[in-house]
C-alpha positions as CSV (number, residue, x, y, z in Angstrom):
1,X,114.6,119.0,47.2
2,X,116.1,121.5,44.7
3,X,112.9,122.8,43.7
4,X,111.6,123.8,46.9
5,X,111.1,126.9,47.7
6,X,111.5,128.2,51.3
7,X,110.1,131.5,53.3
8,X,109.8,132.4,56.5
9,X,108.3,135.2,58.3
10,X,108.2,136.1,62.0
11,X,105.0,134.9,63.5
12,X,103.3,134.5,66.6
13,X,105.3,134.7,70.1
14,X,106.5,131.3,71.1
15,X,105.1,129.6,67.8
16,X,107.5,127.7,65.2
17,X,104.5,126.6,62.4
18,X,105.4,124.9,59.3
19,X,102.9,125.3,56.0
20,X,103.4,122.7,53.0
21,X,101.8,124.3,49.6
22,X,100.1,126.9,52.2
23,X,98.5,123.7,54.5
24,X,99.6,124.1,58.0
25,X,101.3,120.7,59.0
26,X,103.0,121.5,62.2
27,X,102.2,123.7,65.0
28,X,104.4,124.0,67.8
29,X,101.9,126.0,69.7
30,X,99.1,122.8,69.1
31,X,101.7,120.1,70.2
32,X,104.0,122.3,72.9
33,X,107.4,121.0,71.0
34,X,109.3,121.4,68.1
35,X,108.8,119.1,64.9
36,X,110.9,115.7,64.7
37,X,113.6,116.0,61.7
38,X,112.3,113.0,60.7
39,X,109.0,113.7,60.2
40,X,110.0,117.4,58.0
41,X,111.8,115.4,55.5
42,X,109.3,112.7,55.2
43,X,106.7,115.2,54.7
44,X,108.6,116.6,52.0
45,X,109.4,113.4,50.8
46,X,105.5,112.8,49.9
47,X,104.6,115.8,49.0
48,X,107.4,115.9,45.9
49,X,105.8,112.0,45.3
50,X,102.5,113.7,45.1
51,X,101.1,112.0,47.9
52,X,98.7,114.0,50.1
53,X,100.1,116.2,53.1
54,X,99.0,115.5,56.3
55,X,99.6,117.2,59.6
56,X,101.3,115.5,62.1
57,X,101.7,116.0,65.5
58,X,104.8,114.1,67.0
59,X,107.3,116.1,68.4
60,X,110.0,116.7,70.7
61,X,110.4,119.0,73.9
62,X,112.0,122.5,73.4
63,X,115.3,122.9,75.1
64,X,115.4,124.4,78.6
65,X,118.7,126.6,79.4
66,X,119.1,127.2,83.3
């Protein structure tokens, strides 16, 4: 997606949140993982066909480090 343009700011503690044309479409701190790959790209997919955004809330466990 050449056109896209991308920003990111430090945010809440523990939160990774991603907005599409300032909609929030993924909250980590809602669904207690981090967004599939999958799902980003086919988000961005429909938004550049014009489709509507939706949020989505699949995701996949953080990583533990012991």
């Amino acid at each position: 997606f050449p056109e896209a343009e991308v920003s990111g700011f430090v945010g809440r503690k523990g939160s990774f949140e991603l907005e599409i044309n300032g909609e929030l479409v993924f909250s980590k701190l809602e669904t207690g993982g981090f967004p599939m790959e999958k799902d980003v790209r086919d988000a961005l997919q429909n938004t550049y066909d014009g489709k509507q955004v939706e949020k989505w809330t699949r995701n996949r466990p953080p990583c533990v480090i012991l």
